[in-house]
N, C-alpha and C positions, 0 to 999 in steps of 0.2 A: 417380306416386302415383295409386291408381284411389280413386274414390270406391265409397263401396255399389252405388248404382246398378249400374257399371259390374261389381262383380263380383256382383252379383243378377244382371246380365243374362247370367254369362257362369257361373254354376251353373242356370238354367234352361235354355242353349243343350247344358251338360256332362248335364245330369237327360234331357233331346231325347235326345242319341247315344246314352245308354246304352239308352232305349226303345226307338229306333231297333235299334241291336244284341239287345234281349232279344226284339222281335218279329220279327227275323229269324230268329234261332236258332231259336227255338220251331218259327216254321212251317218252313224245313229238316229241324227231327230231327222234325215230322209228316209233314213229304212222306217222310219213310225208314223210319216208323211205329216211333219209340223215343220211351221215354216218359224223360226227364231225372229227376234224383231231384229238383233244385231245383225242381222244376213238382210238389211235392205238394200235395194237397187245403186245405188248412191253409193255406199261405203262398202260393199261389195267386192265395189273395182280395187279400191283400194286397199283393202284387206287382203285382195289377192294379189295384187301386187306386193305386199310387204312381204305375204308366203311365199310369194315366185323367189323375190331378193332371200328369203331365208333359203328355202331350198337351195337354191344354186350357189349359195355359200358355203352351206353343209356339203354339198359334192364337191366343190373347191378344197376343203378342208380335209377331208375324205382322202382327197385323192394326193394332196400335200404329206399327210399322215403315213398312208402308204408309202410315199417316195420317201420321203425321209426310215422311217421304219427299214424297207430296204436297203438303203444305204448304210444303214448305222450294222445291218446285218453284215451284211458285205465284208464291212469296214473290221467287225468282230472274226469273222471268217479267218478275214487275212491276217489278222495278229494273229492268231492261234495257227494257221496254217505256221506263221513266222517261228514262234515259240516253238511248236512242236520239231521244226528245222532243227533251228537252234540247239534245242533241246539236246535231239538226234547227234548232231556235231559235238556238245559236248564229251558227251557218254563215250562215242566214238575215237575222242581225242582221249580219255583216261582209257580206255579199253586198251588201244594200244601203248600208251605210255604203263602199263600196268601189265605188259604182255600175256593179256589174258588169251587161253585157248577158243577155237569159235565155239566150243561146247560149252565153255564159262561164259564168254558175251553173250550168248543166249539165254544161258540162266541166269545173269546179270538183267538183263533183260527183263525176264518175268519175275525177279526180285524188287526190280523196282515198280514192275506193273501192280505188285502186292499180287499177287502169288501166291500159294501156300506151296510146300514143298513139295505134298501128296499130286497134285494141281501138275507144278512141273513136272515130276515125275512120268504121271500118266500123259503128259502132250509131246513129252522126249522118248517114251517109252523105254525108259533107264527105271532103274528101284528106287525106291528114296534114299538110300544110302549113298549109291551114286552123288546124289542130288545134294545130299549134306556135305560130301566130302568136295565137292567141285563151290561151294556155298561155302565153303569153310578155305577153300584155297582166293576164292573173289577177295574175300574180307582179309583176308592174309598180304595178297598181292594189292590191295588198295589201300592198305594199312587203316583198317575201320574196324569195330567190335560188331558191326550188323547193319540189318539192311533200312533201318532209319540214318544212318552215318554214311551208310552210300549213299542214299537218296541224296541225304544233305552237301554231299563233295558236288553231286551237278548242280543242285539248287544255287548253292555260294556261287560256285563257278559262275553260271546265268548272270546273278545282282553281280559279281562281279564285272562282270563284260556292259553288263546294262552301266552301271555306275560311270566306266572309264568311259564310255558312248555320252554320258552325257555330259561327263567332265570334259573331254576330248572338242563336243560341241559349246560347250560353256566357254573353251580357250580360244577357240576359232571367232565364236563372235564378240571377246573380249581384243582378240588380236585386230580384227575387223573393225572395231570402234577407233583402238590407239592406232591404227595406220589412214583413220580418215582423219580423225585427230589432228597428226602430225600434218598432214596434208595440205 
């Protein structure tokens, strides 16, 4: 089902093309110097005026497109900007509740970035043994079998915090209802 909008914006995009095709035609059959019957003096004016009203719709539109576009970037930005916070805070909060070394929350780290061990190794400049044995103390101290079950302790964590956030908001304006209620 489309709404107005939806086909407002899609008889201004249809009103565009045909502009588009009457200004091509035109200047075509001037470049071959033929004069169209539909281009007489009379209906002219107003042809052209229906192409002005279309152009300056399609720039209108153009330029709504944009702002919105922007915006919705922006708006994408800051979630992610937020999540990746978040994110960080999590990890942060088991890193030390799991007293990992900072040489483990680093490899923690690029375990969850996926990582290969070789990968770590070579950017800590440690051997991959190292690498295993500090990988094998992570999953030890977080009580997980690997680095899909670490990932997954921040991910739950996240929906979990997400979940109470909206429960927490659900109570407030449930509470906000029965105190107007009463009122």
């Amino acid at each position: 089902m489309r709404t107005r909008g939806t086909i407002a914006l899609w008889a201004i995009a249809a009103l565009q093309a045909i502009v588009a095709i009457f200004f091509s035609v035109c200047f075509l059959l001037d470049a071959v110097g033929l004069e169209p019957e539909f281009l007489i003096w009379q209906s002219h004016e107003y042809q052209q005026t229906v192409l002005a009203i279309g152009l300056n719709l399609g720039v209108a539109l153009g330029w709504i497109a944009l702002r919105t576009s922007l915006q919705r970037a922006r708006l994408a930005e800051e979630k992610m900007r937020r999540c990746t916070t978040e994110f960080s805070m999590v990890m942060s909060r088991h890193f030390t509740d799991w007293r990992l070394t900072p040489a483990e929350r680093d490899v923690a780290v690029f375990l969850v970035k996926g990582l290969s061990t070789r990968d770590i190794a070579d950017l800590r400049g440690t051997s991959e043994g190292t690498i295993k044995a500090q990988t094998n103390a992570i999953y030890r101290k977080a009580a997980v079998t690997g680095r899909t079950q670490l990932l997954s302790t921040f991910i739950e964590d996240l929906m979990d915090d997400a979940l109470m956030t909206v429960a927490l908001g659900n109570d407030m304006n449930n509470l906000s209802t029965k105190l107007s209620e009463a009122a």
